[in-house]
TIMAR-185655 format. One line per field, with one value per residue (C-alpha): residue number from 1; x, y, z; residue in one letter. Coordinates in Angstrom, 2 decimals. Example, Ala and Ser with C-alpha at 12.3 -4.5 7.8 and 13.67 -1.06 7.14 Angstrom:
<rs>
n = c(1/2) .
u = c(12.30/13.67) .
v = c(-4.50/-1.06) .
w = c(7.80/7.14) .
res = c(A/S) .
</rs>
This chain:
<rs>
n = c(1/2/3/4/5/6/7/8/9/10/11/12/13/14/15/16/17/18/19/20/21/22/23/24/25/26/27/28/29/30/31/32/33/34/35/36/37/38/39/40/41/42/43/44/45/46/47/48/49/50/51/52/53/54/55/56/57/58/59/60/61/62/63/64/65/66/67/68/69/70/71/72/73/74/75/76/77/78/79/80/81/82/83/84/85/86/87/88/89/90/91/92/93/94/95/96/97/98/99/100/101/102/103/104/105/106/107/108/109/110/111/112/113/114/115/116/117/118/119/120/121/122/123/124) .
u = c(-55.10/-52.22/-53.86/-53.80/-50.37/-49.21/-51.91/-49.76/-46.57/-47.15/-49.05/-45.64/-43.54/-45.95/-45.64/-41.49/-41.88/-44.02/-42.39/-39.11/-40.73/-41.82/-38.20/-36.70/-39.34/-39.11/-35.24/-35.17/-37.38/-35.97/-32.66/-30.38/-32.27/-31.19/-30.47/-31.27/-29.58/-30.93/-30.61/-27.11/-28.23/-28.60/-25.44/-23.15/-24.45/-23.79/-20.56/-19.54/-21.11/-18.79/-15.27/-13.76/-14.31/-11.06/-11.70/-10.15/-7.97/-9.69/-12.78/-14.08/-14.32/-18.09/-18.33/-16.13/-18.87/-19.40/-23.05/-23.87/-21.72/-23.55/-26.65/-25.47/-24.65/-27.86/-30.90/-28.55/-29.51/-26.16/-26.32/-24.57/-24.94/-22.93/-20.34/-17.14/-18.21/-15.29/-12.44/-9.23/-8.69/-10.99/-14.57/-16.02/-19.39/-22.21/-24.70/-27.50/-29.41/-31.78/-29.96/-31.58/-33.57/-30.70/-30.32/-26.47/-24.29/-20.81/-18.74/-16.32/-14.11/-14.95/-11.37/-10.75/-10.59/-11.22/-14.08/-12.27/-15.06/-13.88/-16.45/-19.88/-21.81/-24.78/-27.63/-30.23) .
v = c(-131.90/-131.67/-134.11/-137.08/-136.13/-136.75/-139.99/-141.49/-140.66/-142.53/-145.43/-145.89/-146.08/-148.27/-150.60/-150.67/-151.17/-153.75/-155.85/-154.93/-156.72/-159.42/-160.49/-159.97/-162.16/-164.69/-165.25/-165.41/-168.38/-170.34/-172.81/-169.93/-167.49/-165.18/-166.05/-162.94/-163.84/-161.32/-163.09/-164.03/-167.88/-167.37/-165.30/-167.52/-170.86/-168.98/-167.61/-171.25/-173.00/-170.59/-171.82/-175.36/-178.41/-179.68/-182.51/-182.54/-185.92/-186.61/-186.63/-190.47/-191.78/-191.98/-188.31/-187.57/-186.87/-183.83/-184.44/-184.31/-181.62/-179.40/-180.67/-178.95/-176.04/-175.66/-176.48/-176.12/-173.74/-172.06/-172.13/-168.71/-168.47/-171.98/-170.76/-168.33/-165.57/-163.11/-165.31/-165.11/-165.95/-168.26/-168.18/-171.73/-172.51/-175.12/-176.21/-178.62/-180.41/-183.43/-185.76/-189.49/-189.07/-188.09/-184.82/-183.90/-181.12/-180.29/-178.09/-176.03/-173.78/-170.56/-169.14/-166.26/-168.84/-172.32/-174.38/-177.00/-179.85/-180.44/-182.96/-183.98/-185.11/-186.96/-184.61/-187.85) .
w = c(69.98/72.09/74.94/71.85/70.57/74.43/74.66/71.48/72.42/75.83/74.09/71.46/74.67/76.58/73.67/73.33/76.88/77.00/73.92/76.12/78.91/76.95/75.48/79.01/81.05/78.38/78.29/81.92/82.08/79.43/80.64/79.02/80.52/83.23/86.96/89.75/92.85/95.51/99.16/100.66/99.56/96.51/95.97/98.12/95.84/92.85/93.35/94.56/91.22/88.95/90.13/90.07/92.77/94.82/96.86/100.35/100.98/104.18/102.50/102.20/98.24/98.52/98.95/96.58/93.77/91.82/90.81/94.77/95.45/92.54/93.80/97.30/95.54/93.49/95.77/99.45/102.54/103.67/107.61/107.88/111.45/111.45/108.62/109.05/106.21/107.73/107.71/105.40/102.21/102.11/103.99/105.08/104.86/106.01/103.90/104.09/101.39/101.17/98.86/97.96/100.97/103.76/104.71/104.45/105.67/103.33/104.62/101.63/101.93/99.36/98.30/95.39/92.65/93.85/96.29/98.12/99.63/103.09/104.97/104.23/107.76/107.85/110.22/110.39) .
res = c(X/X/X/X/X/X/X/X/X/X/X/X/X/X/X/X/X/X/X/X/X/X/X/X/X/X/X/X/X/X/X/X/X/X/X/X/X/X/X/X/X/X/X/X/X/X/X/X/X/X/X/X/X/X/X/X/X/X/X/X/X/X/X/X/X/X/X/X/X/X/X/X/X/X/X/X/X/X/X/X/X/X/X/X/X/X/X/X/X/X/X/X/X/X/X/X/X/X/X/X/X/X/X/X/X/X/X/X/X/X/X/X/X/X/X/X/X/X/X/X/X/X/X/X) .
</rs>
């Protein structure tokens, strides 16, 4: 008797665990769901998406366009061993991204509360 007490005890947590599971995996694929940023790419992007765009004067008027400059920040690969990650206060970063067939490079400068574009290079 005690072996299917223990049985139904595990099978009642097995189930809240599994409806748990359920709920979780679902929100996290749905566009509100959640986003798990694990590698430095990921976490660099991210932190870059969340504060506001400054454009750098130098920068040409073509380049000055926020939809690129999210796509950079959403799909990029951050060239760390090109980028300054130890610098002060801000850290400047590389990143590359295909974008209408060209593969660019933007370089932004990551400070405490704003991204500031700085140059976007052709690499074709």
């Amino acid at each position: 008797m005690a072996f299917l007490k223990r049985l139904g005890w595990y099978l009642v947590g097995l189930s809240i665990g599994l409806i748990f599971l359920v709920f979780f995996l679902k929100k996290k694929s749905g566009e509100e769901g959640f986003d798990f940023c694990y590698l430095p790419n990921c976490r660099v992007l991210k932190d870059m998406r969340s504060k506001p765009l400054i454009f750098s004067e130098s920068l040409p008027e073509q380049y000055q366009d926020t939809l690129m400059v999210q796509a950079f920040l959403k799909d990029g690969n951050v060239d760390f061993g090109k980028s300054d990650t130890k610098s002060e206060p801000c850290k400047t970063y590389y990143i590359s991204h295909e974008y209408k067939g060209r593969e660019l490079e933007l370089k932004a400068k990551n400070c405490e509360d704003v991204v500031t574009v700085e140059k976007i290079n052709s690499l074709n």
